[in-house]
PLY file of the C-alpha trace (Angstrom):
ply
format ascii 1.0
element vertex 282
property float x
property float y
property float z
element edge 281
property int vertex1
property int vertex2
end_header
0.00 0.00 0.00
2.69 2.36 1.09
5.56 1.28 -0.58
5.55 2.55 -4.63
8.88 2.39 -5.73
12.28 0.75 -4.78
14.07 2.18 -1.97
17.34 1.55 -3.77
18.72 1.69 -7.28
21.37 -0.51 -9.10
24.19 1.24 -10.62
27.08 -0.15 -12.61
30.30 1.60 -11.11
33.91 1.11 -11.17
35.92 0.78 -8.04
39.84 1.57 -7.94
41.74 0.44 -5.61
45.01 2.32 -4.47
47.78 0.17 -6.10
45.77 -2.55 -7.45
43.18 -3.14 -9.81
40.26 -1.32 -11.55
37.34 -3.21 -11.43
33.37 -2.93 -13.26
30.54 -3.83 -10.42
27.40 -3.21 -9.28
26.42 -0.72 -6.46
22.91 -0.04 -5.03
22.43 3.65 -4.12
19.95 5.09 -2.20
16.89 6.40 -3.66
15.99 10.22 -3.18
12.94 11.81 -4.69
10.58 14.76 -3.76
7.73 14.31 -1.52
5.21 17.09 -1.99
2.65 16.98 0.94
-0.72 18.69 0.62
-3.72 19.20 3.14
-7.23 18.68 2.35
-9.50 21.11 4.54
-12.82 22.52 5.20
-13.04 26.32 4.79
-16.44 28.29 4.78
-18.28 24.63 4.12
-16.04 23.81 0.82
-13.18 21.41 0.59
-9.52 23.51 -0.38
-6.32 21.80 -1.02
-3.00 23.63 0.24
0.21 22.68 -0.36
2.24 23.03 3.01
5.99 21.15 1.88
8.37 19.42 -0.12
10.74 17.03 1.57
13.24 15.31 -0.10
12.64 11.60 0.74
13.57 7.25 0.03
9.96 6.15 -1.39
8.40 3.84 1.09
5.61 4.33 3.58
4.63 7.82 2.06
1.71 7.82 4.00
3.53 7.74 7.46
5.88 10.26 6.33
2.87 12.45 5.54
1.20 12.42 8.58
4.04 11.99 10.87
5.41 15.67 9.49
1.86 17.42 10.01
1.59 15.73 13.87
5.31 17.47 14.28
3.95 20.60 13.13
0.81 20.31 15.26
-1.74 20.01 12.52
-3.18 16.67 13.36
-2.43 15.28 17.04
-4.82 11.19 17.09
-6.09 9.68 14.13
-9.06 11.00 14.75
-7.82 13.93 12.88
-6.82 11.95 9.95
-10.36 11.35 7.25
-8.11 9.73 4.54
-4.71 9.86 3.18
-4.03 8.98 -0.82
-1.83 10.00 -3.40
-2.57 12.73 -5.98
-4.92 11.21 -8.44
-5.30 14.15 -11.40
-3.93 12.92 -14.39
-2.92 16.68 -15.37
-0.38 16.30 -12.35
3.33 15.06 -13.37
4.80 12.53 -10.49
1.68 11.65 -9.02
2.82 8.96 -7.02
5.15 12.06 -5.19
2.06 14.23 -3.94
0.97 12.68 -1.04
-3.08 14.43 0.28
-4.07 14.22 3.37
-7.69 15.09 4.14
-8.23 16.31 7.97
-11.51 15.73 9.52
-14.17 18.45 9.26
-13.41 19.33 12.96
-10.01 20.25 12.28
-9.02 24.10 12.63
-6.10 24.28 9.68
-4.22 27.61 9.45
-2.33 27.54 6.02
-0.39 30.34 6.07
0.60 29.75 9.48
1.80 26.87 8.24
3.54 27.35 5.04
5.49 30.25 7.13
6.34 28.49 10.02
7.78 25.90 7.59
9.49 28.05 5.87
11.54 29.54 8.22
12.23 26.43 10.11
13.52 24.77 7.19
15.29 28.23 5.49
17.16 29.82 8.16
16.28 28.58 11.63
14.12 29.60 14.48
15.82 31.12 17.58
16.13 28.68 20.90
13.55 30.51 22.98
11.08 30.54 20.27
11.44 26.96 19.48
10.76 25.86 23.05
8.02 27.44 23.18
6.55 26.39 20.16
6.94 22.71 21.71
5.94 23.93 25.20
2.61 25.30 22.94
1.89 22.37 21.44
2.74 19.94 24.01
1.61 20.43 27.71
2.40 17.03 29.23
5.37 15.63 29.47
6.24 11.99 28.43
5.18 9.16 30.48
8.01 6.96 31.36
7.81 4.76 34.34
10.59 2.06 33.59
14.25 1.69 34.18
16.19 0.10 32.12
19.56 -2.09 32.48
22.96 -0.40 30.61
23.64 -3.68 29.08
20.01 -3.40 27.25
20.58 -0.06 25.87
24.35 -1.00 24.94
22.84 -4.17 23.15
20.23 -1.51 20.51
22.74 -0.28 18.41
23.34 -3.83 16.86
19.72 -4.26 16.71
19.10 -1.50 15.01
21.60 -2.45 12.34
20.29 -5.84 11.83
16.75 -4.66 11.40
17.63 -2.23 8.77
16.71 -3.72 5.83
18.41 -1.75 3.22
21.51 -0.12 5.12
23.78 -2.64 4.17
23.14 -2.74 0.66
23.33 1.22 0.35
25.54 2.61 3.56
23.39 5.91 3.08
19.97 5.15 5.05
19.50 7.42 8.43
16.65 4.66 10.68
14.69 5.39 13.66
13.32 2.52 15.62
10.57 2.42 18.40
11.97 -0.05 21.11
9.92 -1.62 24.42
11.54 -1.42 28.05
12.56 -4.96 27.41
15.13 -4.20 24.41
12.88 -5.75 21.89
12.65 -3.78 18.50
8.99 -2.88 17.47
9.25 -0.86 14.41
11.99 0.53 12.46
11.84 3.42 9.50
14.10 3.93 7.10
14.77 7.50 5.10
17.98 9.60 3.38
16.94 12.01 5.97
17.02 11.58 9.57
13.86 13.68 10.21
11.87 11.54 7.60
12.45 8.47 9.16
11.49 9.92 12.64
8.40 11.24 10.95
7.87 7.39 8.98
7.80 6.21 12.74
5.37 8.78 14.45
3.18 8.60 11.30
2.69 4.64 11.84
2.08 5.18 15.24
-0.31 7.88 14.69
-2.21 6.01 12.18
-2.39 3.02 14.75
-3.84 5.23 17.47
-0.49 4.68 19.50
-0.09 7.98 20.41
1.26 9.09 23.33
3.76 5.86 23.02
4.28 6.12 26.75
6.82 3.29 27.92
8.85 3.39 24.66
12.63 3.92 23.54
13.17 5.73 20.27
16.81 4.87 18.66
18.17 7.09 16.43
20.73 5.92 13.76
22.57 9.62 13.92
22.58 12.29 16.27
20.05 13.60 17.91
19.44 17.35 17.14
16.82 19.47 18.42
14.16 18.61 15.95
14.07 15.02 16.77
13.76 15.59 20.84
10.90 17.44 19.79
9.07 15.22 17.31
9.73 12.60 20.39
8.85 15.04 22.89
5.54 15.46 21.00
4.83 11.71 20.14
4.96 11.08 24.14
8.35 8.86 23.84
10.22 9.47 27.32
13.49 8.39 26.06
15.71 8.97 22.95
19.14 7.19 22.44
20.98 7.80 19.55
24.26 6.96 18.09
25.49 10.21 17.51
26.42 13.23 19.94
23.08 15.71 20.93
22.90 19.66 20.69
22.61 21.79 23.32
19.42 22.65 22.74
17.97 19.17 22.41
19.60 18.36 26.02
17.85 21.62 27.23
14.54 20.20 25.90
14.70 16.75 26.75
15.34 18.56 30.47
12.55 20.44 30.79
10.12 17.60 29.30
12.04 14.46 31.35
12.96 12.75 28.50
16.23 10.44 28.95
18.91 11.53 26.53
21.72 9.26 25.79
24.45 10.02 23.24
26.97 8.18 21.33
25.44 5.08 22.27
28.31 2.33 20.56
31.30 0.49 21.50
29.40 -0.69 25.12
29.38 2.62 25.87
27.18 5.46 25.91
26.50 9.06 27.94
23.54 10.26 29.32
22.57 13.75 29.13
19.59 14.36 31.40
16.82 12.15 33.30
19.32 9.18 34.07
16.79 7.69 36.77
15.39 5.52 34.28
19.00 3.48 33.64
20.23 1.23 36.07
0 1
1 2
2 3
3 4
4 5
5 6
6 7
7 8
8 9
9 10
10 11
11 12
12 13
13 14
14 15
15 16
16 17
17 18
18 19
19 20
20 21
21 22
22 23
23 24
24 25
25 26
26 27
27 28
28 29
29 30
30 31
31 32
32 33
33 34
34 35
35 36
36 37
37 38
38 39
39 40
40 41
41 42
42 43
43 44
44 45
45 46
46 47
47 48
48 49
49 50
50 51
51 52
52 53
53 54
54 55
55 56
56 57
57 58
58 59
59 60
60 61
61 62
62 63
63 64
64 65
65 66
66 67
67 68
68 69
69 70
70 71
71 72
72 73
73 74
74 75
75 76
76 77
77 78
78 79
79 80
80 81
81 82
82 83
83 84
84 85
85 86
86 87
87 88
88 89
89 90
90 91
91 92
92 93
93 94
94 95
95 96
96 97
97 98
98 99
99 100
100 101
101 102
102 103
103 104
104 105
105 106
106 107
107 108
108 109
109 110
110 111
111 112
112 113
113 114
114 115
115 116
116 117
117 118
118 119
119 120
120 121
121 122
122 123
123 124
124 125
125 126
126 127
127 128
128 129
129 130
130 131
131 132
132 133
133 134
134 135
135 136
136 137
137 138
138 139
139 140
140 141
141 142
142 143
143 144
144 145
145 146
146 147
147 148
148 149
149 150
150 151
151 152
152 153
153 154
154 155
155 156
156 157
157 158
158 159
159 160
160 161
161 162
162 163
163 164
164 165
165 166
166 167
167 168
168 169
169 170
170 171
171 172
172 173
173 174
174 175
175 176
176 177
177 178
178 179
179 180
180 181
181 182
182 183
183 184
184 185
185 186
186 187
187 188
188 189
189 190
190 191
191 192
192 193
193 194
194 195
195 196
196 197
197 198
198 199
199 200
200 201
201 202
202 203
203 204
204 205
205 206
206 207
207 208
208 209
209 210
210 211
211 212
212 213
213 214
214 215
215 216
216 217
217 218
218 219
219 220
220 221
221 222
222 223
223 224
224 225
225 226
226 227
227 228
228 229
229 230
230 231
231 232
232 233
233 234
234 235
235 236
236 237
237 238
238 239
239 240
240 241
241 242
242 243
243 244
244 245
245 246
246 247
247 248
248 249
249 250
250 251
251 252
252 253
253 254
254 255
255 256
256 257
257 258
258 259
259 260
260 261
261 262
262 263
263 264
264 265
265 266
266 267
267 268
268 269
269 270
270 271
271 272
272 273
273 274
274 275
275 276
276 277
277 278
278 279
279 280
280 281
């Protein structure tokens, strides 16, 4: 249903090699391809279709992606929100299978230009720290439910999971993944994407779609670092604890400390630091 095209694309190439030979073989690339996403909405008792962003994306699980970027932007918070989802059907539109519509529910307030200009700037030049705090602080009253601790040796042990759940990283080398985990170290989903924010927004788009959300209890692991943008998008999917392989930003500690959220960094090599809320690791 989701998944249109390949994620990955064969390529004859030729590898040298320093001092020895020249060879011809084949090497699977990642594929990237705009994702136009559009909302369907009610205004003064008529349907309108706005177009709110373009993200460059791998094709797979559209829908998620979709969804998961409005519920980061506050547009849609339950399914409830959600009437339908569907690609762009009009056969005057080039690349149909890259528009991705999704209709909100008649009860949904949807602010376009809002919108369109908060996106813009986020994406163009950056939002100050105070002003993205309390955007999230806006959106999201209630902090994350996590009432588990977890061993070290679990959370030293995801990393490799991650990995071996990833279905194209080790044909490509270029796929970012986010994966929701359970207090017990057992993977539950896992979302590939050439960008890091896409695959977080794959993740909280299934999740959304499930009627998961808040996804209290839960472990989100992170394939890169963990920047501001992706505390928040767990921050606002109710996930009290992000790990991630890479090193976090200042400003994504200073969130995950104000919301409780357990931030670990460079999680690899048995090894890992933990930024803020270490109560839950034991």
């Amino acid at each position: 249903m989701f998944n249109v095209f390949e994620p990955t694309v064969a390529l004859g190439v030729r590898e040298y090699r320093v001092g020895g030979d020249v060879t011809e073989k084949v090497d699977y690339v990642v594929t990237e391809e705009p994702l136009e996403i559009r909302v369907v909405h009610w205004d003064s008792g008529r349907l309108v279709t706005s177009r709110v962003a373009v993200t460059m994306r791998t094709p797979g699980y559209d829908f998620e992606l979709a969804v998961g970027f409005l519920h980061s932007e506050g547009v849609v918070r339950s399914t409830r929100d959600v009437a339908s989802v569907y690609y762009c059907t009009d056969p005057n539109e080039p690349q149909r299978f890259n528009i991705v519509n999704v209709q909100l529910d008649p009860n949904v307030t949807f602010d376009a230009e809002s919108l369109s200009r908060r996106v813009f700037t986020s994406s163009a030049c950056g939002v100050c720290g105070a002003a993205s705090l309390e955007y999230v602080q806006k959106l999201c009253a209630i902090r994350p439910v996590g009432d588990f601790v977890i061993r070290r040796e679990v959370i030293a042990s995801l990393p490799s999971k991650l990995r071996g759940a990833q279905r194209f990283f080790t044909r490509t080398g270029g796929l970012h993944a986010s994966g929701l985990i359970d207090v017990d170290g057992s993977i539950l989903y896992v979302r590939e994407d050439v960008g890091r924010h896409n695959a977080m927004d794959k993740l909280v788009g299934r999740l959304l779609l499930e009627g998961r959300l808040p996804a209290s209890n839960k472990i989100v692991l992170v394939s890169g670092r963990a920047g501001f943008e992706l505390v928040q998008k767990a921050v606002l999917a109710g996930i009290p604890m992000l790990a991630a392989v890479g090193a976090p930003s200042s400003l994504a500690v200073e969130l995950a400390e104000k919301y409780g959220v357990t931030l670990v960094g460079f999680l690899r090599d048995n090894k890992f630091n933990v930024y803020s809320s270490p109560e839950r690791i034991i």
